[in-house]
C-alpha positions in Angstrom: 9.7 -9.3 -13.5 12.2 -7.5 -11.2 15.0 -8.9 -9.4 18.0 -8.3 -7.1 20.5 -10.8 -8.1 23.2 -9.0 -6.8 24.5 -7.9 -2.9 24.4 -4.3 -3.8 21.2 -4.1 -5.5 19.6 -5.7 -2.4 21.2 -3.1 -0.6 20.3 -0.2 -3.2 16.6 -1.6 -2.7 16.9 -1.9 0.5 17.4 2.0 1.1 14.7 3.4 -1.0 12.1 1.3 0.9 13.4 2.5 3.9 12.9 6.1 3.1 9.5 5.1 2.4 9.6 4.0 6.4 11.1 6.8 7.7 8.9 9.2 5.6 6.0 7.1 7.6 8.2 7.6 11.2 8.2 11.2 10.9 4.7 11.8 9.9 3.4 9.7 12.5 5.2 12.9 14.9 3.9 15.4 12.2 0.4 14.7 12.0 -2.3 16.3 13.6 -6.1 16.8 13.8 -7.2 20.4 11.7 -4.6 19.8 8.7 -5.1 19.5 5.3 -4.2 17.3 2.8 -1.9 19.4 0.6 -0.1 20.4 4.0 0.9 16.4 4.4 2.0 16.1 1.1 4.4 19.0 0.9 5.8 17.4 4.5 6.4 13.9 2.4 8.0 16.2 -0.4 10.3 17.6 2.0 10.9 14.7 3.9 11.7 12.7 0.5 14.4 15.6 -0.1 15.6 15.5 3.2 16.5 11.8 2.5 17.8 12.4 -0.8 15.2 10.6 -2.8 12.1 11.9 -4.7 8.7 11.0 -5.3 7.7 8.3 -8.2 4.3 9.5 -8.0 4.3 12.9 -8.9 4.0 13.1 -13.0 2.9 9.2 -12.5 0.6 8.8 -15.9 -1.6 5.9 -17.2 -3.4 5.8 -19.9 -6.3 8.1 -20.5 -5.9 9.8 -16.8 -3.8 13.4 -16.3 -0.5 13.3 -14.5 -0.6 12.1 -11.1 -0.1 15.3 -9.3 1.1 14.7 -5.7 4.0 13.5 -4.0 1.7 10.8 -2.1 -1.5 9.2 -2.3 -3.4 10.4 0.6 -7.1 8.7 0.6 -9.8 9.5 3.3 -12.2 7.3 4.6 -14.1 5.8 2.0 -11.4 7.1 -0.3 -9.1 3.4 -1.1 -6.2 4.3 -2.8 -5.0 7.2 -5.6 -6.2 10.1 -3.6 -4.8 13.2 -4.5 -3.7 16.2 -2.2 -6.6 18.3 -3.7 -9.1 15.7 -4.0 -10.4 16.2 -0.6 -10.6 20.1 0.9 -12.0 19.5 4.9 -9.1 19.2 7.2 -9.0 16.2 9.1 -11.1 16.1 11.8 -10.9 13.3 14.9 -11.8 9.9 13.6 -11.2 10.6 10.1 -8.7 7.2 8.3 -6.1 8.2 6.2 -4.7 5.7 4.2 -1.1 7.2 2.6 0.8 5.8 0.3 4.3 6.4 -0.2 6.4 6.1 -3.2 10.3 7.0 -4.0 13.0 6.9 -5.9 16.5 7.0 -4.8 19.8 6.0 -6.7 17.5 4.2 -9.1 15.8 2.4 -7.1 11.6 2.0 -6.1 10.4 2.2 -2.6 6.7 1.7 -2.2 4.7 1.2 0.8 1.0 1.9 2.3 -0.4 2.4 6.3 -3.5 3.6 7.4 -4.1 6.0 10.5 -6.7 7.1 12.9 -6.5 10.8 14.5 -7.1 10.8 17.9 -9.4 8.2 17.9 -11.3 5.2 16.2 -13.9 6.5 14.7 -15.9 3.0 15.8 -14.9 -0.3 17.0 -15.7 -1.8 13.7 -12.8 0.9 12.0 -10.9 -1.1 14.5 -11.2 -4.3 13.6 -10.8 -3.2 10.1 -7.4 -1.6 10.7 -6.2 -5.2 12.7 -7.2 -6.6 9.5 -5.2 -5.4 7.4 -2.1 -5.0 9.0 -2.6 -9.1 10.6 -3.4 -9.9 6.6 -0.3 -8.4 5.5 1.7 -10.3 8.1 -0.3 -13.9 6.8 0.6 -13.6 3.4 4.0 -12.3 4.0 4.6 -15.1 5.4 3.8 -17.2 2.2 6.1 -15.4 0.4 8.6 -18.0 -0.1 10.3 -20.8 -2.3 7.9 -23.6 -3.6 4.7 -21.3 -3.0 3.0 -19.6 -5.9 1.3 -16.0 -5.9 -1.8 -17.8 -4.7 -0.5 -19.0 -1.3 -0.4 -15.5 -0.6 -4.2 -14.5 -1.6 -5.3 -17.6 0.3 -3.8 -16.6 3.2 -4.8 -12.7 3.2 -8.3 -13.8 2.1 -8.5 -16.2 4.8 -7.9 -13.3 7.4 -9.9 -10.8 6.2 -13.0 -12.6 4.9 -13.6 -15.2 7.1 -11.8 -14.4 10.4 -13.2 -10.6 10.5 -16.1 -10.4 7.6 -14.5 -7.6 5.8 -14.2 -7.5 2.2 -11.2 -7.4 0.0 -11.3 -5.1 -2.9 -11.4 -6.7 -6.1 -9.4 -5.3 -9.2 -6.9 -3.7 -7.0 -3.5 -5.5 -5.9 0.3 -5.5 -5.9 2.8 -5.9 -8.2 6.3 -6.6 -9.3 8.3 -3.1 -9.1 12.1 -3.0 -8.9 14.2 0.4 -11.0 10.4 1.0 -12.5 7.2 1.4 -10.2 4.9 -1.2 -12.0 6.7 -4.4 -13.6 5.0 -8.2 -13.7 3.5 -9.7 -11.8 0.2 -8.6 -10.9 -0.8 -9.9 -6.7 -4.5 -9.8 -6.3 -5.5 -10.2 -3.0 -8.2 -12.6 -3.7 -8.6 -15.9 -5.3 -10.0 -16.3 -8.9 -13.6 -17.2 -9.3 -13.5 -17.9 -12.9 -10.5 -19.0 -15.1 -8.1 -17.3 -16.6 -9.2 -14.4 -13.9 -5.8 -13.9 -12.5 -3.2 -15.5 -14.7 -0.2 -14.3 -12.4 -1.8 -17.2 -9.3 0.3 -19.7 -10.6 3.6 -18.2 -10.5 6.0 -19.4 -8.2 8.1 -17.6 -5.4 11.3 -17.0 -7.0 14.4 -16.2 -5.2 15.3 -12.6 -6.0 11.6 -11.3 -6.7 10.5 -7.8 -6.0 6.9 -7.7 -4.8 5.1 -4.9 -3.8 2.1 -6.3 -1.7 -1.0 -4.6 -0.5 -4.2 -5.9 1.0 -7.2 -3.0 0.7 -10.5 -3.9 2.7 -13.6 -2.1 3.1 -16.3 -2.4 5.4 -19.1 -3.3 3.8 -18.3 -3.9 0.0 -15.2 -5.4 -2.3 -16.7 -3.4 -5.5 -14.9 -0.6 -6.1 -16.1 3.2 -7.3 -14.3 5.8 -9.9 -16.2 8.7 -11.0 -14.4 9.4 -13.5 -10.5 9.3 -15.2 -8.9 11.1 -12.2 -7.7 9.2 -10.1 -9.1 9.2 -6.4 -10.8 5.3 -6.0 -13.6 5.0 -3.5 -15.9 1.9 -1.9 -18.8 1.4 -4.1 -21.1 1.7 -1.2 -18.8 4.5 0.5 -18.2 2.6 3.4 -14.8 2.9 5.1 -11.4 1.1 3.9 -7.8 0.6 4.9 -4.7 -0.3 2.7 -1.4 -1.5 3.7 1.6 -2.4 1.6 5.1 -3.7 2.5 8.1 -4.1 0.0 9.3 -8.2 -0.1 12.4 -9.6 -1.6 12.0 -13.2 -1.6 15.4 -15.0 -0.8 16.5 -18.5 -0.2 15.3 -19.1 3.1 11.8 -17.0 2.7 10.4 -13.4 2.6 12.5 -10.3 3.6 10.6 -7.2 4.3 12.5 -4.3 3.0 10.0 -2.1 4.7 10.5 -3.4 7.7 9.6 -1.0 10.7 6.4 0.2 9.4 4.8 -2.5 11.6 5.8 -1.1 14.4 3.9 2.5 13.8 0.6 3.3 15.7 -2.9 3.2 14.5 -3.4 6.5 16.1 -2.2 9.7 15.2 -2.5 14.0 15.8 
């Protein structure tokens, strides 16, 4: 489990999740309808140098997939999360959802942090309400974040937005995690409540002071089962329906949640 006991690592932390938000600042100015999905990710490659931090990504392996080879996860439509820069060869056209996922390293620290966009438009009213979704579920369990709450506060509160104030569907298997000077450390954050002991062991841990928790609600349309054709790594909706992902960096202190990603609330829906 990651932690920042000390002033400067909080600070250290601090900075590499805010090269994650200004990565997402200056593509919201960069992107446009007709481009293509390795274009974006050599902009986030240059941006990340520009910053003087790097992707934790690119090379990203686990076991029995190949190398993780782009500087961002960039996911289309249906597409949740892991999609790659050559996954998808169309250039995005108006309506199309691009979920991208950011992740960085700089003086040894993790930034890691998700937003979804439109371009030009919504592509229905529905994608709309999907998109509030997600970024007001984010914001709910955020909030829970704190001392005296468990892990589970915070599925409660995301589920309780995204299920049963707008009938979407969380996707099931996929969550956040602890993260820190590696990517992935303990614990695991589902988005959803267990239905079965023993299902999510992490539910009962408490809100520590110090943690590191990379969290990240991902909601489709229609379905919470998930779809992976094969070992590489692009996920999609089992019933292809559409989906959004968002993800924000939290160091719980004392007095309650701090967003080290903060800023990436304030970014438009709609881009290009």
């Amino acid at each position: 489990m990651a932690k920042c006991p000390t002033a400067q690592e909080v600070e250290a932390a601090f900075a590499a999740a805010q090269c994650v938000v200004e990565t997402h600042r200056r593509l919201v100015g960069f992107l446009r309808v007709g481009q293509r999905l390795p274009e974006i990710d050599q902009f986030v490659a240059t941006t990340l140098a520009d910053l003087g931090a790097r992707s934790c990504f690119l090379g990203y392996r686990v076991p029995k997939s190949p190398a993780f080879p782009s500087h961002a996860c960039l996911s289309v439509n249906e597409c949740i999360v892991h999609g790659t820069a050559g996954y998808y060869e169309k250039p995005m056209g108006v309506g199309d959802v691009l979920k991208i996922d950011i992740g960085v390293v700089k003086a040894g620290w993790i930034g890691d942090a998700a937003w979804t966009y439109a371009f030009k438009e919504y592509p229905s009213e529905q994608a709309r309400r999907l998109m509030a979704s997600g970024r007001e579920s984010l914001r709910a369990g955020v909030a829970e974040l704190r001392p005296g709450n468990t892990l589970l506060h915070w599925a409660r509160a995301v589920q309780a937005v995204v299920e049963k104030q707008y009938g979407f569907h969380l996707v099931r298997g996929l969550g956040g995690h602890g993260y820190g000077r590696r990517l992935h450390e303990s614990p695991f954050v589902s988005n959803v409540v267990s239905t079965y002991a023993g299902e999510w062991p992490d539910s009962s841990r408490a809100c520590e002071p110090g943690m590191l928790l990379a969290v990240e609600p991902m909601i489709a349309i229609g379905t919470s089962q998930i779809n992976q054709p094969s070992r590489e790594w692009p996920i999609y909706t089992a019933d292809r329906s559409l989906a959004v992902h968002y993800e924000h960096d939290v160091l719980i202190t004392n007095t309650g949640p701090r967003v080290l990603t903060e800023g990436l609330d304030d970014l438009p829906d709609l881009v290009g």
